[in-house]
C-alpha positions in Angstrom: 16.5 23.8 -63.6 13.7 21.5 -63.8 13.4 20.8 -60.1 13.3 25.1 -59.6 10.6 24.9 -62.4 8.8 22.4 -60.9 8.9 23.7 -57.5 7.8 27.4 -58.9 4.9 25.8 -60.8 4.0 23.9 -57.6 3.6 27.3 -55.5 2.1 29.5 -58.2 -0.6 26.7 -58.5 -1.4 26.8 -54.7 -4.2 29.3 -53.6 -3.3 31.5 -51.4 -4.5 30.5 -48.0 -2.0 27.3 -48.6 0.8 29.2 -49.8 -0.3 31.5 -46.3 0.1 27.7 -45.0 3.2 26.7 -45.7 4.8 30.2 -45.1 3.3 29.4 -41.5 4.9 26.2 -41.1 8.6 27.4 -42.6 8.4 30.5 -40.2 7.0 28.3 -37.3 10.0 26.1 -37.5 12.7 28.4 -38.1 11.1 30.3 -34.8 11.1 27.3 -32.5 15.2 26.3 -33.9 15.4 30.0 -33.2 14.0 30.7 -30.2 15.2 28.5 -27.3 13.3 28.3 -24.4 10.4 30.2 -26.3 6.9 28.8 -27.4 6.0 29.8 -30.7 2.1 29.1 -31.8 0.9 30.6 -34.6 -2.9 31.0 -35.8 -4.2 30.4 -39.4 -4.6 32.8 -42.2 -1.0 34.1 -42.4 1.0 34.4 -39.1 -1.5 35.7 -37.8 -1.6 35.6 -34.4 1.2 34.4 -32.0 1.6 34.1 -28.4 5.4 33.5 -26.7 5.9 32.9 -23.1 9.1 33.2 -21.3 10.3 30.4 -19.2 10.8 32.9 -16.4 7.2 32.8 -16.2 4.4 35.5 -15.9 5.5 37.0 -12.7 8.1 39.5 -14.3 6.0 42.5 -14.2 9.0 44.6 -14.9 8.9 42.8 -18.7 5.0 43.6 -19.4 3.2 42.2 -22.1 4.4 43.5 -26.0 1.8 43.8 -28.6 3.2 44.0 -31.8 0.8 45.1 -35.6 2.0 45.5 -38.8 -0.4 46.7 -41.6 -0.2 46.1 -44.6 2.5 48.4 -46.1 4.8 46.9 -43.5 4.7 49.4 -41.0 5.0 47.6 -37.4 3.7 49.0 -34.4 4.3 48.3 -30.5 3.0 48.7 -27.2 3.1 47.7 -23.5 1.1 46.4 -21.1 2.0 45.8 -16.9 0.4 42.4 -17.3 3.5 40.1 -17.4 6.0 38.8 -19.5 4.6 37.7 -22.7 3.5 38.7 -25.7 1.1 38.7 -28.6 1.8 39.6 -32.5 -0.5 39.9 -35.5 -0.7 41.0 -38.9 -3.5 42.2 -40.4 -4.8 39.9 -42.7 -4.4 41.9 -46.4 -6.6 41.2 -49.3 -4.5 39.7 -52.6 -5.1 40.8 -56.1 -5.1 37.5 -57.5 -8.0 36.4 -54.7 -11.3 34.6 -55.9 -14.2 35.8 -54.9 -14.7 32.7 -52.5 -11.2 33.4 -51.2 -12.5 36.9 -50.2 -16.0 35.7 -48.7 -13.3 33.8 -46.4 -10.9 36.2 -45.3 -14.0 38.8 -44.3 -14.8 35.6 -42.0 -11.4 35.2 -40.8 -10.5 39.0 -40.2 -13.6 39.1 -37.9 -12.6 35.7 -35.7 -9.1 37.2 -35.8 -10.3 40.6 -34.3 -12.3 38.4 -31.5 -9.1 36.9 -30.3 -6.9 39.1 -30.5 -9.3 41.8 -28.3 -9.9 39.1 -25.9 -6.1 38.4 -25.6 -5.3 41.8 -25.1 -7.9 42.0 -22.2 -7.2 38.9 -20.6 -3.1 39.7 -20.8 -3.9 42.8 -18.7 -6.2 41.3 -16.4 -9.2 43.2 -17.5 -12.7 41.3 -17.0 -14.8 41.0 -20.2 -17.3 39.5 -22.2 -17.8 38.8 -26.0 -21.9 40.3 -26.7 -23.6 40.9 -29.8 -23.4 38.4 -32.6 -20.3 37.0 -31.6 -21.6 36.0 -28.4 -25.0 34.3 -30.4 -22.8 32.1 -32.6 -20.8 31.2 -30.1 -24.0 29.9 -27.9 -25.7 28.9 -31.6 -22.2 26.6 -31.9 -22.1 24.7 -28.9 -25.6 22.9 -30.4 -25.0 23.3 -34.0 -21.9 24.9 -36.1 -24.3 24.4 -39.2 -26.5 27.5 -37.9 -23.9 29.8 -37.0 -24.6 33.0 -38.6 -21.4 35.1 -39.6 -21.3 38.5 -38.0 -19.2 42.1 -39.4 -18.3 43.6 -36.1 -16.9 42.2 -32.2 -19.2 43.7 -29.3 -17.3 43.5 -26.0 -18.9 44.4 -22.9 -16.8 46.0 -20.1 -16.8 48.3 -17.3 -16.4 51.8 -17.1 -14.3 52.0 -14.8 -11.9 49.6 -16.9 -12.2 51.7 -19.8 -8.8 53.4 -19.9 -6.9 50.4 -18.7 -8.9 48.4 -21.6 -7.8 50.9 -24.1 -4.1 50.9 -23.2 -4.3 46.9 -24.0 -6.4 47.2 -27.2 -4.3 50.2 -28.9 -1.2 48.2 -27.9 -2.7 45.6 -29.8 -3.0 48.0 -32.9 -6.7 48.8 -32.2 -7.2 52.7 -32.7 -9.7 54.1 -29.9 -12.5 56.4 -31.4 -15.6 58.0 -29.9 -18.2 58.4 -32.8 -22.0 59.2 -32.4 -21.8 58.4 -28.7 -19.9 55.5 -28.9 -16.8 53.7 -28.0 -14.6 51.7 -30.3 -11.5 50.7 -31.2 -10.6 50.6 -35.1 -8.8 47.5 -36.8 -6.1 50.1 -37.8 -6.2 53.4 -38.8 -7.3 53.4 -42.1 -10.2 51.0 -40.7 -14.1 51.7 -41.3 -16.2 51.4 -38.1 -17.9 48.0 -38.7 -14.2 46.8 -38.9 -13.8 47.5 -35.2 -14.4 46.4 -31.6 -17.4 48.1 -30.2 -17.7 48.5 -26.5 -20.8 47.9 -24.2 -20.5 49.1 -20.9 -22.0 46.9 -18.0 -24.6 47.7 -16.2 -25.7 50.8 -17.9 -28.3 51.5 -20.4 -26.8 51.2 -23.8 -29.6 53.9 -25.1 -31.8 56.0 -23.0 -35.1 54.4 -24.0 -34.1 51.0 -23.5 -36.0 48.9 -20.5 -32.9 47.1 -19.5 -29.4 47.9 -18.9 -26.6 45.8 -20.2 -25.6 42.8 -18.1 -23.0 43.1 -15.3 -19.4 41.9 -15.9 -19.8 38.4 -13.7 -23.0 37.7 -15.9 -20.7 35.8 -18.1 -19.3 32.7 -19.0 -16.5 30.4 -21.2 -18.8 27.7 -23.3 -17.4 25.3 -25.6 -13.7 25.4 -25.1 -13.5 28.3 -22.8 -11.2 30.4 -25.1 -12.8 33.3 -24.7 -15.7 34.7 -21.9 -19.2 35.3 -23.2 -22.4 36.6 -21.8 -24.3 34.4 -20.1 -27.3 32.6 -22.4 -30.2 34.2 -20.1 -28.1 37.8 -20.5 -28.0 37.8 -24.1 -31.4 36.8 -24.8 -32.1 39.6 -23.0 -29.7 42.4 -24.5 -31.4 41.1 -27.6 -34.6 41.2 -26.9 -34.4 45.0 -25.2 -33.2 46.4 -28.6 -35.0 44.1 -30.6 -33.9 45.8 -34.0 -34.3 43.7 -37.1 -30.9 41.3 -36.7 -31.8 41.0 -33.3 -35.1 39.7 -34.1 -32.9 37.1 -36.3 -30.8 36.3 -34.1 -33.0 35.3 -31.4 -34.9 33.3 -33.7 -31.7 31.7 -34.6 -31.7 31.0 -30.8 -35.3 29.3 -31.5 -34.4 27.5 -33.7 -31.5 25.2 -32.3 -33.4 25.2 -29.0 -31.4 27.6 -26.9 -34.7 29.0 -25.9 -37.9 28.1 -26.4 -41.7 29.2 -24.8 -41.0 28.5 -21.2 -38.3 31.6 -21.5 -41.1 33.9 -21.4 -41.5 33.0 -17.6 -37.9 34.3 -17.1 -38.6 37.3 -18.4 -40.2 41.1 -18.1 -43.8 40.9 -18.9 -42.3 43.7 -21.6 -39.5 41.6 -23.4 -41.8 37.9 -22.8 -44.5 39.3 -24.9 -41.6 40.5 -27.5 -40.3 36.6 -27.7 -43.9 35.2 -27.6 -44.0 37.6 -30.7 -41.2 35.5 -32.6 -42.5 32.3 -31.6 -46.0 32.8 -33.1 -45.0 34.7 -36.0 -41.4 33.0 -36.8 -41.7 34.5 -40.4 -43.0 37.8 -39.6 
């Protein structure tokens, strides 16, 4: 009885990210004895995200690709894509009643960089060409010179094409996204009972994201992989200028952001409309404004 007690004392002590930990770790190993011939890796914060390939290999299109959510009253969802054999699972990371306050700062964190990857893998399982935009794609740039200035963002911005739209969808509601069209609008809801900041919002390339805008959105090959190449974002030059065309207040911050790691600097205004290099000559001599 005193080893139970001890053992119960132990866990109850434990926050909950490490008792998410070593959950993890027991599931990940019963999984690999369990699963022969399967390869089992599992992402942080819960199980929350797993990919398993079969050693038959991609090339069973007759397989597809199974996306597999569960909310948080259990209820587990699944879907197909023709993309090959292998598969993707997540569960939505829940908030805990015992949970500090710091505990929750964290998880709004980690449900954000969990919706970025798990769009991302979806697209890239069905072979659809993407990019991460919006603040995503500025703290990813903002990382690759210092992780200290990375500036946490609510919501994932992905640009595609049109044309890619439905296929696009398909993958992300097989991933347990929900597609909704709201004040003209794409986007695809972290679940049903989701708000709309906790969703993935769609840019379409090439095209004008409001009327009034100067610039259309980049093209789909305007992107790149930086850092680690885990997921594709919009090219530096692209984003400064998606940024600078709307130019509403967390833009303005976020290109100064850019500033101030030296992403950019002065000699960007050559690169740029004579509109949008007298909007960045604006940050640069009024940084405070």
């Amino acid at each position: 009885m005193f080893f139970v007690d001890a053992i119960v004392g132990w866990w109850g002590a434990l926050p909950w990210w490490a008792r998410y930990g070593v959950a993890v770790v027991i599931l990940g190993l019963s999984g690999l004895a369990l699963l022969k011939g399967r390869l089992i890796i599992w992402g942080c914060g819960g199980w929350a995200l797993h990919s398993s390939f079969s050693p038959d290999g991609p090339t069973r299109k007759s397989a597809g690709t199974t996306f597999r959510t569960q909310s948080t009253d259990g209820d587990l969802a699944r879907g197909r894509t023709e993309s090959g054999f292998a598969s993707i699972q997540f569960v939505v990371l829940p908030v805990l009643p015992d949970m500090t306050l710091l505990e929750r700062m964290m998880l709004g964190v980690e449900r954000v960089r969990d919706r970025l990857l798990r769009a991302s893998a979806a697209l890239e399982a069905a072979n659809i060409s993407y990019a991460v935009a919006g603040g995503n794609a500025v703290a990813a740039w903002v990382a690759t010179v210092d992780a200290a200035a990375v500036r946490n963002t609510q919501d994932v911005d992905i640009l595609l094409r049109r044309s890619d739209l439905e296929r696009a969808a398909a993958a992300l509601e097989s991933a347990g996204f929900v597609r909704r069209h709201v004040a003209g609008m794409d986007a695809f809801l972290d679940g049903s009972e989701a708000k709309l900041r906790d969703a993935v919002h769609v840019v379409f390339a090439g095209e004008k994201v409001r009327p009034e805008y100067e610039s259309a959105a980049p093209e789909i090959t305007e992107s790149v992989r930086p850092g680690d190449g885990q997921f594709a974002v919009v090219s530096l030059e692209s984003l400064v200028r998606m940024k600078l065309t709307s130019f509403r207040r967390k833009d303005q911050v976020h290109l100064q952001d850019m500033l101030e790691v030296g992403l950019i600097d002065a000699t960007w205004t050559q690169k740029l409309s004579p509109p949008l290099a007298a909007r960045l000559q604006e940050l640069i001599d009024s940084p405070e404004s």
